[in-house]
C-alpha positions as CSV (number, residue, x, y, z in Angstrom):
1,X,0.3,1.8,-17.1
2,X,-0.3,1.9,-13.3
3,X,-4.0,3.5,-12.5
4,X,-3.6,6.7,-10.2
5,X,-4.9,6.9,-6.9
6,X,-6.2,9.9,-5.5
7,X,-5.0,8.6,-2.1
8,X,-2.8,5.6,-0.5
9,X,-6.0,4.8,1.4
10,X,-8.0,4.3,-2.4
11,X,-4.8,2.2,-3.3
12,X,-5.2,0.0,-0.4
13,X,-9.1,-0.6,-0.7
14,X,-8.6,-1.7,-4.9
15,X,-6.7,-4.5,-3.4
16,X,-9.8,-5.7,-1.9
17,X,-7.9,-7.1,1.4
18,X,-9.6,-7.1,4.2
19,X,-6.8,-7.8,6.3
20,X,-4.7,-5.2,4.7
21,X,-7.6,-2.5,5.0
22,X,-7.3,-3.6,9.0
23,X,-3.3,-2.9,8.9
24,X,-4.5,0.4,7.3
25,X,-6.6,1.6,10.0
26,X,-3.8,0.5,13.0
27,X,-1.0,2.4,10.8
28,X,-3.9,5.2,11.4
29,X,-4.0,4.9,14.6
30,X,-0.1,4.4,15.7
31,X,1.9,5.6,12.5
32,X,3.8,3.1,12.6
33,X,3.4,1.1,9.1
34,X,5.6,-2.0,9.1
35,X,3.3,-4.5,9.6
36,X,1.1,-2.6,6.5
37,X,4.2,-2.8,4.0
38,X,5.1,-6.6,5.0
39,X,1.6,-7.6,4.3
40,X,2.0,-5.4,0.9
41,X,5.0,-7.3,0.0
42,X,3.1,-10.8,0.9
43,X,0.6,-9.7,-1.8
44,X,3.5,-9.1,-4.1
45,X,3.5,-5.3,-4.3
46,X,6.7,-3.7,-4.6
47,X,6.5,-0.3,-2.1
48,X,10.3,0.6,-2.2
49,X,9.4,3.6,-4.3
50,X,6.9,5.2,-2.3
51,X,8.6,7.7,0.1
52,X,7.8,7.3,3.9
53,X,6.4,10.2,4.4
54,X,3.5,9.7,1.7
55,X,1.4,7.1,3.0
56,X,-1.3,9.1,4.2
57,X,-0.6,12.1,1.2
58,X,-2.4,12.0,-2.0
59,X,-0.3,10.5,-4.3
60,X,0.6,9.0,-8.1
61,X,-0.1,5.4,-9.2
62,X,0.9,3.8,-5.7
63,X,2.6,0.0,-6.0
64,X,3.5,-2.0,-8.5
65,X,2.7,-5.5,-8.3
66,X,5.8,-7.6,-8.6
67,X,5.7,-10.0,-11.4
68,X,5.7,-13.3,-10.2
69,X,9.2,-15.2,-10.6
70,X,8.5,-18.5,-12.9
């Protein structure tokens, strides 16, 4: 079962990515989160579910990492 995250920001620092925590603080800055969610997607986390409008909301158990295809 997913652990909840208080926020999307606590999601994004238990990936321990430095470069995603970076892509964090310019979606911050310009609100515009595109690059953020590719890089999520590169790490193999599946963000389709999470609604647009409730990146910077608290919020449930964030991503799911993708299973990787054998």
């Amino acid at each position: 079962m997913p652990r909840p995250y208080e926020s999307f920001k606590d999601f994004i620092e238990s990936i321990g990515n430095s470069e995603l925590l970076d892509l964090y603080s310019d979606f911050l800055k310009t609100g515009n989160d595109e690059l953020m969610m590719k890089k999520l997607k590169e790490l193999g986390y599946d963000m389709t579910s999470v609604p647009k409008n409730s990146i910077d909301k608290p919020m449930g158990s964030g991503g799911k990492k993708q299973k990787e295809k054998v």
